[in-house]
C-alpha positions in Angstrom: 96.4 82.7 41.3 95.2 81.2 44.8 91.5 81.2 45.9 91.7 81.5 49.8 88.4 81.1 51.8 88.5 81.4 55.9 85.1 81.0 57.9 84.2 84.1 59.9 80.8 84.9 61.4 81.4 88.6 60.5 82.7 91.1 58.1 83.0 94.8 58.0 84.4 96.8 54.9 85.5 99.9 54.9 86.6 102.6 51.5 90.2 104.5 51.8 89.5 107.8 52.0 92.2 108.5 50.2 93.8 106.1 47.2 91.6 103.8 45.8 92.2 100.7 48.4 89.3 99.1 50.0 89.9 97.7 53.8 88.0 94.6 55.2 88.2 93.5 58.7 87.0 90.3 60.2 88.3 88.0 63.3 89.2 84.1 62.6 90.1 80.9 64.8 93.4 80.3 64.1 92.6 76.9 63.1 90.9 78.0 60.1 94.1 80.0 58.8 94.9 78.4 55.4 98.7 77.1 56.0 99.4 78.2 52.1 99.1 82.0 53.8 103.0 80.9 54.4 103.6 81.0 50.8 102.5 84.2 50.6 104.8 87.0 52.1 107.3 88.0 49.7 105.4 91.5 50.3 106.7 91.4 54.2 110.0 92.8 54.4 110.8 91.2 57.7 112.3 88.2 57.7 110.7 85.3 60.9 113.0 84.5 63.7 111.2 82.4 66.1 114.1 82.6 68.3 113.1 85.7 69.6 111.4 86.9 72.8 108.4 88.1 71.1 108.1 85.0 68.6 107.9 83.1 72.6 105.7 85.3 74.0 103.0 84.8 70.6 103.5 81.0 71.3 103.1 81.3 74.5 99.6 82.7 74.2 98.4 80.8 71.9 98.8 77.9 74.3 98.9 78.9 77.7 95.9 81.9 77.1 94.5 81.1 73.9 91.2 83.3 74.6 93.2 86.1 75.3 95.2 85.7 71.9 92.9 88.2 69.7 93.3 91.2 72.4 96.8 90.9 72.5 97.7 90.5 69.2 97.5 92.8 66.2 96.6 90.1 63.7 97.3 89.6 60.2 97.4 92.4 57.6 97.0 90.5 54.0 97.2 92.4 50.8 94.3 90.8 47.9 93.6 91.3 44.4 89.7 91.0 45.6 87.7 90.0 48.8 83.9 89.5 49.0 82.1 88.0 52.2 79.9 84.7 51.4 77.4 85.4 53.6 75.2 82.5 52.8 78.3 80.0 54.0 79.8 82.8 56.3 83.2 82.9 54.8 85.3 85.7 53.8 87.0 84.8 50.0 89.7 86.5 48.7 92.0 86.2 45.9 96.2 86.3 45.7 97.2 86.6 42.4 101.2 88.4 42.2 103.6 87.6 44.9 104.8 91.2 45.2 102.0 92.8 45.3 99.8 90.0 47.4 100.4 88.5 50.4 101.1 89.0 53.9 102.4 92.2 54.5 102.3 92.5 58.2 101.9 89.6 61.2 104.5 87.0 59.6 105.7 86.1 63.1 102.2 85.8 64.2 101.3 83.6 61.3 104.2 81.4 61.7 103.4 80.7 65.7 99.6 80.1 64.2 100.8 77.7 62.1 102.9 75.8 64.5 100.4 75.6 67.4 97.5 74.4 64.6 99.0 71.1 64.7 96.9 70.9 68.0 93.7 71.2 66.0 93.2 68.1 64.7 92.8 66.9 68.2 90.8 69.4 69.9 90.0 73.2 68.3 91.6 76.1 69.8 89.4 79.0 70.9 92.2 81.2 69.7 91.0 83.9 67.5 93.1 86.3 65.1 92.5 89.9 63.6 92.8 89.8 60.0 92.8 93.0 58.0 92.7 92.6 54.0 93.6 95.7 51.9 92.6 95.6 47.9 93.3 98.1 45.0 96.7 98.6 46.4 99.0 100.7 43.7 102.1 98.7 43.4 104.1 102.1 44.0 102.7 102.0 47.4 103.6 98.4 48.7 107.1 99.0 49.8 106.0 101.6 51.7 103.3 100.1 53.6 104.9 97.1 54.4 108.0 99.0 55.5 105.5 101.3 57.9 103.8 98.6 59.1 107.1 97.2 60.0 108.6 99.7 61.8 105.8 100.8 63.8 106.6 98.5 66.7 106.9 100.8 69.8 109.8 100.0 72.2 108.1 98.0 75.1 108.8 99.2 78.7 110.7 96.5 79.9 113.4 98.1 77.3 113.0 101.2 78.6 113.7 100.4 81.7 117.0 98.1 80.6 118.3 101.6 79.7 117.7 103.4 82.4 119.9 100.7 84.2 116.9 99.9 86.4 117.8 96.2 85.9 121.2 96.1 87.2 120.3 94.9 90.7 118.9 92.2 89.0 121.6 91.7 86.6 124.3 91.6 89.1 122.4 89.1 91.6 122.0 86.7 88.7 125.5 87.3 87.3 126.8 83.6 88.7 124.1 82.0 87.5 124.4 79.6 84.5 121.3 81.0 83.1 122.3 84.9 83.1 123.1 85.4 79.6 120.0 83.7 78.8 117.5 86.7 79.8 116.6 89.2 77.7 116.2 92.5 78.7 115.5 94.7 75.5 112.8 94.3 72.9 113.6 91.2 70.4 116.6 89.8 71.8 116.9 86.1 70.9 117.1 84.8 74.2 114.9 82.1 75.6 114.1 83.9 79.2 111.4 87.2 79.4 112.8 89.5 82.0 108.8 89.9 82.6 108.9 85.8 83.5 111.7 86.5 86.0 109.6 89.7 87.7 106.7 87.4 87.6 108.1 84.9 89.6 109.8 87.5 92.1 106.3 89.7 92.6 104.3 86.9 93.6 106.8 86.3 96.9 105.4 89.9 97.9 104.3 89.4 101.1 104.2 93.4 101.5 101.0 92.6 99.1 99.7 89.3 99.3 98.9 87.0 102.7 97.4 83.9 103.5 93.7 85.4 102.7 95.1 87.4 99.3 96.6 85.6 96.5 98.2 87.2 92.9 95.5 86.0 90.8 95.1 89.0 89.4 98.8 88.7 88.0 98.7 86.0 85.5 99.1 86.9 82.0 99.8 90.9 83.0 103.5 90.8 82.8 103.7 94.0 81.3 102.1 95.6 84.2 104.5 93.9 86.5 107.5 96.0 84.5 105.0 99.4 85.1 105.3 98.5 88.7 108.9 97.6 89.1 109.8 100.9 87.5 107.1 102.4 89.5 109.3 101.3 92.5 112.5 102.2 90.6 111.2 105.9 90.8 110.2 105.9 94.2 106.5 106.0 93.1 105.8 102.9 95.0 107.4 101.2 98.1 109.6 99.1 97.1 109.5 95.2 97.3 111.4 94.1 94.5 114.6 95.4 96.2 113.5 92.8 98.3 112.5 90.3 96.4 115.7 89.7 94.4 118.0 89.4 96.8 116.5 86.0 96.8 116.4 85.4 92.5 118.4 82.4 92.6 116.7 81.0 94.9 113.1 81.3 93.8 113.9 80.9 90.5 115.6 77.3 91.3 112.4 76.4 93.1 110.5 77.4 90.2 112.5 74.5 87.7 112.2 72.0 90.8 108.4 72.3 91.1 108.5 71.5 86.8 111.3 68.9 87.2 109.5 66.9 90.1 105.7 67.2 89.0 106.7 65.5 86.2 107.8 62.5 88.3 104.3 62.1 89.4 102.4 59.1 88.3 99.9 59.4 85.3 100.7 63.2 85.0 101.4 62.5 81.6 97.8 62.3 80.3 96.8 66.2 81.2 97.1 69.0 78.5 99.7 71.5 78.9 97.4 73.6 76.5 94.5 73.1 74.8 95.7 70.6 73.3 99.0 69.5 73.7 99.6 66.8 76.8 102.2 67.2 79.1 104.3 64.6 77.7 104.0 65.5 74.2 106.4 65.0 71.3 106.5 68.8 71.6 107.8 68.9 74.9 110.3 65.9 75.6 113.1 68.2 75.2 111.8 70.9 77.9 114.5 73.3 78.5 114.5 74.7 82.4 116.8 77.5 82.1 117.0 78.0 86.0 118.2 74.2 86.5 120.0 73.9 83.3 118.8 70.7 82.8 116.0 69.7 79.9 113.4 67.1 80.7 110.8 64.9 79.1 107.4 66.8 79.3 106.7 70.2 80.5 103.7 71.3 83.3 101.6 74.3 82.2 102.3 77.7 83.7 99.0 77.8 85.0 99.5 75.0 87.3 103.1 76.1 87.9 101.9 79.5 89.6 100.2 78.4 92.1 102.5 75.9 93.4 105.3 78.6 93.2 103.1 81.1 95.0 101.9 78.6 98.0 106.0 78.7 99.4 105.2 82.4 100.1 103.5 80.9 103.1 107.6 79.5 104.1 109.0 83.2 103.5 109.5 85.6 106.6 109.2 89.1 105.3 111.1 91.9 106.7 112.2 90.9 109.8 114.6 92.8 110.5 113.6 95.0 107.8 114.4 94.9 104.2 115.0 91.1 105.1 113.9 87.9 103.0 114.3 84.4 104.5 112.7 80.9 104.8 111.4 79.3 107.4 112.1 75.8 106.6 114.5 74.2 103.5 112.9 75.0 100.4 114.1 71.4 98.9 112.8 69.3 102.0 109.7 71.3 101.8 109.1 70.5 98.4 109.4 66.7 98.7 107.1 66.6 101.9 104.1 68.3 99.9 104.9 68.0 96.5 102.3 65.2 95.5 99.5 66.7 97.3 100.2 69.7 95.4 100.0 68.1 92.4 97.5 66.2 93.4 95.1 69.6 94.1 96.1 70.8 91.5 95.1 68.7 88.9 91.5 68.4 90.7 91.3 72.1 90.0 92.3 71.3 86.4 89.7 69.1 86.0 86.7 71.3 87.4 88.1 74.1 85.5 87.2 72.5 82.3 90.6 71.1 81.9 92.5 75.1 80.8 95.5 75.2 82.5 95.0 79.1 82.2 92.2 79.2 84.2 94.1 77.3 86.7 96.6 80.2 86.7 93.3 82.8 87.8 91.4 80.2 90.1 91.4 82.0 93.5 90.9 78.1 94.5 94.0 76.6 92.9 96.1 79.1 94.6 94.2 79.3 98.5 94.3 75.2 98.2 98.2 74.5 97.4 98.8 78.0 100.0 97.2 75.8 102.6 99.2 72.9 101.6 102.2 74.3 101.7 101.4 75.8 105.5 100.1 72.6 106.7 103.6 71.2 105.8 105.4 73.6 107.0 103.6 73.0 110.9 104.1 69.5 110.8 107.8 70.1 110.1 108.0 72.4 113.3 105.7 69.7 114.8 108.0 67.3 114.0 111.1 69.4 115.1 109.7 70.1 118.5 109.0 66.6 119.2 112.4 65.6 118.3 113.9 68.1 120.7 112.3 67.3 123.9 
């Protein structure tokens, strides 16, 4: 028998209206989640993989948009022998008593990233929240079944959809050289370390067809799903298209992507900034950072938020349809790089800092991407500056 108490500032019951089973909802901070929940989930069928795609993409919320964490997530369904609401101390209590008929029944994934990011908490509390659901007066006879429906009930997400309709094999065969190829995943669950959504990310923000030197993809970060709706938008000739475009040049944006990681981290005293909330760049966590598009691992890892931006601001070296249907660059992506990286990083991380030090509100600050945009346009003139000079 185990007494379980987690803090929340509200409660909300509600009676079956069939059975006898009572439901309670009620929204947590994930730092509050009892670890002993783990103990709990002989009742959940599924067995946790956290080498899948959506076991990444729960982690990656948690610390790269924490406050977005309780919309996107459907929480934690727990079946009790009992739950009341302390409302003097504000803390929903409830009671596990048999191991197959209590416990978490639904959101074991979930739980398990929880768990792992609440290391963090000790040095700085997550504003993370979860949905927690509690069922009571289950009838044994009626576990199995609610655990397998609840399991089962995941929808195929578009991104699958769209792998079989073949829609991805432009991508597919443009990649097919690469060393990282096999490493994307394309359907729903596959235990590969890449999103295909990551990959389209990357690509839509070169849209120049879209976005200028006055309009920047704010608007994109954290919507990957709605970046799939559009390339299969364009796929059916709903939209024009610009990811024809775009990956043509992949490899090539994709490598860039990896450098900007590998050579911010060369930087002096970038080590002392959070990658999340919590975690610093050069945490324990992080010294063996995989970048897939290098294949190469590195000691510390820079927060998407901050990666975006820096990405995006080479749109400012791409010449876009000319002739048409054409992608090239005006100058060497790799000099480039080198002759603005550390005021890149250096902007940056003074956006960082006046954006309460969240790396995802980096990723939406219309300043973070307008500032490293110009940066990477003032480089590029003095390299023609240069060049011009040199030829007369």
């Amino acid at each position: 028998m185990s007494v379980f108490r987690i803090p929340a500032s509200q409660f909300r019951s509600l009676p079956s209206p069939a059975g006898s089973s009572k439901l309670g909802f009620f929204a947590a901070n994930i730092c509050d989640i009892p670890p002993e929940l783990w103990s709990w989930r002989e009742v959940n069928p599924r067995e946790v993989s956290t080498k899948t795609s959506v076991y990444a993409a729960i982690r990656r919320t948690l610390l790269d948009e924490p406050d977005r964490f309780f919309e996107r997530n459907r929480g934690l369904t727990i079946l009790t022998k009992d739950v009341e609401f302390d409302d003097k101390k504000k803390d929903v209590v409830f009671t596990l008593g048999d191991p197959l008929l209590h416990g978490v029944v639904d959101g074991g994934h979930t739980l398990s990233a929880i768990l792992e990011v609440q290391e963090n908490c000790d040095e700085e509390r997550s504003p993370a929240s979860v949905f927690i659901k509690v069922m009571t007066g289950v009838e044994s006879e009626q576990v199995a079944e609610i655990a397998g429906g609840l399991n089962s009930s995941q929808q195929v997400d578009l991104k699958s959809l769209e792998n079989l309709k073949g829609h991805f094999e432009h991508l597919q065969e443009v990649l097919a050289d690469q060393p990282y190829a096999e490493k994307i995943a394309y359907k729903m669950n596959e235990p590969k370390p890449v999103d295909v959504r990551e990959v389209l990310y990357y690509l839509a923000i070169f849209n120049c067809e879209e976005y200028n030197a006055n309009k920047h993809p704010t608007q994109l970060f954290g919507r990957k799903e709605g970046l799939v709706r559009r390339f299969a938008d364009e796929a059916a000739g709903r939209q024009k298209a610009s990811f024809d475009i775009l990956i043509r040049r992949a490899p090539e944006i994709l490598k860039l992507r990896d450098l900007i990681e590998k050579k911010s981290l060369s930087m002096p005293d970038i080590g002392r900034y959070k990658a999340g909330k919590a975690e610093r760049v050069r945490s324990k966590k992080h010294r063996q950072n995989e970048l897939h598009f290098l294949d190469e691992t590195v000691n510390g890892k820079i927060p998407l938020g901050w990666i975006m931006p820096m990405l995006g601001a080479f749109r400012a070296n791409v010449v876009w349809n000319q002739p048409k249907g054409s992608f090239s660059w005006r100058v060497n992506n790799d000099k480039l790089l080198s002759s603005c990286l550390q005021r890149l990083v250096t902007s940056i991380t003074e956006v960082h800092e006046r954006e309460n030090r969240r790396p995802e509100h980096v990723g939406r600050s219309a300043t973070a991407w307008r500032i490293c945009y110009e940066t990477v346009e003032n480089a590029i003139l003095q390299h023609e500056l240069t060049k011009a000079r040199a030829s007369k």
